[in-house]
N, C-alpha and C positions, 0 to 999 in steps of 0.2 A: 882749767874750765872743763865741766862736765858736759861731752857732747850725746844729749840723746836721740835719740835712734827713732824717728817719725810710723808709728803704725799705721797701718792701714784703715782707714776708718769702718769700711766693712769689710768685711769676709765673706765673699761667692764662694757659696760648696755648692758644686754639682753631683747629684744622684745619680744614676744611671737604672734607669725602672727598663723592666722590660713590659715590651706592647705588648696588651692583651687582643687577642683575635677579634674580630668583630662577632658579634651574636648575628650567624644568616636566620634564626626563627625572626628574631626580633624586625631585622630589617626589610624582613617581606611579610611582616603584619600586617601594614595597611593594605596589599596585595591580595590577600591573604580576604581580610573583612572587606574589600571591594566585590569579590565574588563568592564571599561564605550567604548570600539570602539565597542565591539557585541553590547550594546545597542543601542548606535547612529546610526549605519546598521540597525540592525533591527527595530528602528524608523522611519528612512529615506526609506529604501526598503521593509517591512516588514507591519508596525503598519499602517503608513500613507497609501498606497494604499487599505489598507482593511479599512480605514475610508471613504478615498476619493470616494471609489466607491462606496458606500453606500449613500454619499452626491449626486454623477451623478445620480444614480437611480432612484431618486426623480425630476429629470433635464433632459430637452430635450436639448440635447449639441453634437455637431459635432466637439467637440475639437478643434476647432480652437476661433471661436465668442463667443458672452455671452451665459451666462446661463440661460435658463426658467425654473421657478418650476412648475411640472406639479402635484406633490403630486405620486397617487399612481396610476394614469393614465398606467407607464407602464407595472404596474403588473395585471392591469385589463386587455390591452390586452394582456397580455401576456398569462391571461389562456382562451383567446377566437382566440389565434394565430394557427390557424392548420398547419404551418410550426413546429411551436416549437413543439407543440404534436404528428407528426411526428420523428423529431429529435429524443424524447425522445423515442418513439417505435422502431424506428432504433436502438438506443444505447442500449436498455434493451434486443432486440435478438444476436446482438452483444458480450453483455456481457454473454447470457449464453451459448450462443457457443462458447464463450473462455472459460471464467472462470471455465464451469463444467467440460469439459473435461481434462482444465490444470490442474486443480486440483487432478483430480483421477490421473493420466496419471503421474505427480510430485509425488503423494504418491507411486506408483505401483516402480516407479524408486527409490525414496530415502530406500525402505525395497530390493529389488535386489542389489543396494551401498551396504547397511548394510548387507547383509548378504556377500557378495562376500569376494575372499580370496585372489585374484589376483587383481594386476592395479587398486587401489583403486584412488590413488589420480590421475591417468591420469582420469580415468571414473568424477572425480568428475572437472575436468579444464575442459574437455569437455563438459559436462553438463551445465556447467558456462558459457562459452564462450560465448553463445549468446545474455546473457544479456547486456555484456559489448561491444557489436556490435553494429555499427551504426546503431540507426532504420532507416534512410535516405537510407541506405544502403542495408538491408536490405528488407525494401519496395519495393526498385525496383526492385533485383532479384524474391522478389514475383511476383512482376508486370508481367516480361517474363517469371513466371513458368504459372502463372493467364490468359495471353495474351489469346484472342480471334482465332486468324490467325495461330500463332506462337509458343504458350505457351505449352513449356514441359507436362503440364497435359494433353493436349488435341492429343499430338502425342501419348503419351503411350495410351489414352483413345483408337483411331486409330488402335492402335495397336493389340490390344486386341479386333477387333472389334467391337467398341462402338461408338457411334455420338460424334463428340464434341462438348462440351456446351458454350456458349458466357456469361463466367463468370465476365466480367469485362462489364456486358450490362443489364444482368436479376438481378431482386431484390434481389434472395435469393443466387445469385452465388456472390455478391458483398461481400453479409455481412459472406457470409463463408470465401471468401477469406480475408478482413480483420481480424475475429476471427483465423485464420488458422496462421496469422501472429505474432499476440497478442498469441497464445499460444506458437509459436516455442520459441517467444522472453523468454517467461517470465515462463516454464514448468525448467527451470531448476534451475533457483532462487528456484525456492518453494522446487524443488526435495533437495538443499541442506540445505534450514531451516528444512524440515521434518527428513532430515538425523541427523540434530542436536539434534533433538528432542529423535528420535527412539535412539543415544546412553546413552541417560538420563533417558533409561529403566532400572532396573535393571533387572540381568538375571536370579534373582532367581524367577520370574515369568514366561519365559517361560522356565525354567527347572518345576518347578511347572506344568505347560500344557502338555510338552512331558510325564513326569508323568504318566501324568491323559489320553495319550493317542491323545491330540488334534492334530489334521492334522494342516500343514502349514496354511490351508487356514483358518480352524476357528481360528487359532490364530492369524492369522493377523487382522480378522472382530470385534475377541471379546474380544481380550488383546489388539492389537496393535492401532486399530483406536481409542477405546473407553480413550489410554493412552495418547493417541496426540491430544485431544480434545482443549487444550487450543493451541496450535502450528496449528493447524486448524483453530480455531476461528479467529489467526493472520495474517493467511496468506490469508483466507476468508473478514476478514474486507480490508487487504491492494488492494488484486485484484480487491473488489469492489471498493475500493475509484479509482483505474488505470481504471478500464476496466469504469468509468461512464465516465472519463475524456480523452476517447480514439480522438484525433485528429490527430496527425502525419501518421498516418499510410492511413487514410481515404485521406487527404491532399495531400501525396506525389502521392498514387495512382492516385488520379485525378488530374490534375495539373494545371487545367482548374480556372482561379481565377474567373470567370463566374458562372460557374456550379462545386462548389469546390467537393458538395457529388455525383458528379457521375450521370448517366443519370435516371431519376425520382427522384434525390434528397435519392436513396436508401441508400448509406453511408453517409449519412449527419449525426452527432451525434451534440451530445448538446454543444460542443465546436466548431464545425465546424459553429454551427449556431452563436453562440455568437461572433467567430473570422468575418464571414462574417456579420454581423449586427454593429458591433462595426470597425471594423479596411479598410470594404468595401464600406459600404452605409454610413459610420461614423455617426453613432447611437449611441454612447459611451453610453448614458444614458440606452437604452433600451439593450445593450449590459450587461452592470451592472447588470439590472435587471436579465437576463438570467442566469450569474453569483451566483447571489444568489437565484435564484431557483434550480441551480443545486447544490449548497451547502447544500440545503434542500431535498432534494434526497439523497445525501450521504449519509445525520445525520441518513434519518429516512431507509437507507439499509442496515446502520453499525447495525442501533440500531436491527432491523431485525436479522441479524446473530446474533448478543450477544444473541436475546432470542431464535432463534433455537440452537446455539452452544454451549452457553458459559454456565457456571455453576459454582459452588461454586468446588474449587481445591480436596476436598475432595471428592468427587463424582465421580472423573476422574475412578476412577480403576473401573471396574462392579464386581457386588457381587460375580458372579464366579469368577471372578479371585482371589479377596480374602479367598472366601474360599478354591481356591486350594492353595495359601499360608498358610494358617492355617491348611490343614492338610499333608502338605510336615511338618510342623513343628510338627503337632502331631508326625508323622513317626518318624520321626529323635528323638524325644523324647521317643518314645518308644523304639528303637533302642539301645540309651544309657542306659535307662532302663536296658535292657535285657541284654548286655554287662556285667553291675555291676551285 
């Protein structure tokens, strides 16, 4: 008898493939198109205009017709233009009759915040509020406090027996009323970042000063200011990069698209010039230029403050104030000492 031999009905063959690596582009696509619309904004609105007007600069172009490359033409006149170095003398008295006074004026208010015990958070919307005000708005109640004929300042001056002054006419009444502007808008921003600042004291330094006998006032000059140095330095870079770049206020004032800064060109700042060269006389290319000289102002006023203000974080306390921390701690150690 023939005994056959049972097969297998199937046959398992195992391959042995080897694993291919995952695709990481592939796997953080969706990632990827979650936040690719802030890039494409910011390319289209952002990237592109700061190339493009770098391209104009170099181009004499009235936006509409072709382009001529002139090279660096408009930056050579541009530092033999006595409009523009105007401008820039206008914006630099401007700015320090905003910025120093708002400055002290914002700190003087955010330690009165901070200390107070009542109506804290009304004082602190009030303070605020003006920020979030139309400047359009704004400007023009300046305008009829400012007026010449008419203007609130000049009846109380009146009144008090004084002349009144034609501050929307003479050079130095313009630029006070613009700064006068610029600080109401923006003294109460600062007053609340310094209030942020001033509750990131700890309070066992000025317990440390009462101590040691300090009056309010040195301790506000020799713990409080030297503590807020980096909140300073912050608010001192930001007012500078605003108060270089002040145009609305100067613009609404005068409304004259003719004569935008006012009579002698007194409130003309360096946006006013560069608005009325590029968007008036359609200059775009020299208007660019303007542009990036006053970006070049900013860099080298920021960099200015960092080296008057800024410092390394550990520096912020002054050596008096540490060493009355060091010996409110010897105290207290003696203290326990003497207990046991």
């Amino acid at each position: 008898m023939a005994v056959s031999k049972a097969l297998p009905a199937t046959v398992h063959t195992t391959q042995e493939t080897d694993e291919k690596p995952p695709n990481k582009v592939r796997q953080a696509f969706p990632q990827y198109a979650a936040i690719s619309p802030f890039f494409i904004l910011f390319a289209v609105f952002g990237a592109f205009p700061i190339l493009f007007s770098i391209w104009i600069s170099f181009h004499s172009w009235d936006g509409i017709g072709s382009m001529k490359w002139v090279g660096l033409e408009q930056y050579s006149y541009l530092l033999s233009d006595p409009t523009f170095w105007k401008a820039i003398g206008n914006t630099m008295i401007i700015w320090v009759l905003s910025t120093v006074p708002m400055l002290l004026l914002a700190l003087v208010i955010a330690n009165a915040l901070h200390n107070a015990t009542r109506f804290r958070t009304f004082y602190r919307i009030a303070y605020f509020i003006p920020n979030v005000t139309s400047v359009v708005a704004v400007t023009l109640v300046f305008g009829s406090i400012f007026s010449n004929n008419f203007g609130l300042l000049n009846a109380f001056l009146q009144s008090i027996g004084l002349a009144k002054f034609d501050w929307l006419t003479q050079p130095w009444g313009i630029k006070i009323a613009i700064a006068t502007i610029v600080t109401w808008r923006w003294v109460g921003y600062n007053a609340i970042i310094y209030l942020a600042g001033l509750q990131a004291i700890s309070a066992d330094v000025y317990e440390a000063a009462k101590m040691d006998g300090a009056s309010p006032r040195q301790t506000f000059w020799r713990i409080t200011v030297p503590m807020l140095r980096p909140v300073i330095l912050f608010t001192a870079v930001t007012s500078t990069i605003g108060g270089l770049q002040i145009f609305t206020e100067s613009r609404v004032l005068f409304g004259d698209t003719n004569n935008i800064g006012g009579p002698g060109d007194a409130g003309m700042t360096i946006v006013s010039y560069l608005y009325q060269s590029a968007f008036i006389k359609n200059q775009f290319g020299y208007g660019a230029a303007i542009g990036w000289a006053l970006f070049i102002l900013i860099v080298l006023f920021s960099i200015i403050n960092w080296r008057l203000i800024g410092g390394n974080d550990d520096e912020r306390v002054t050596s008096r104030a540490k060493r009355r921390v060091e010996r409110k701690i010897a105290v207290q150690k003696e203290a326990a000492d003497d207990a046991r």
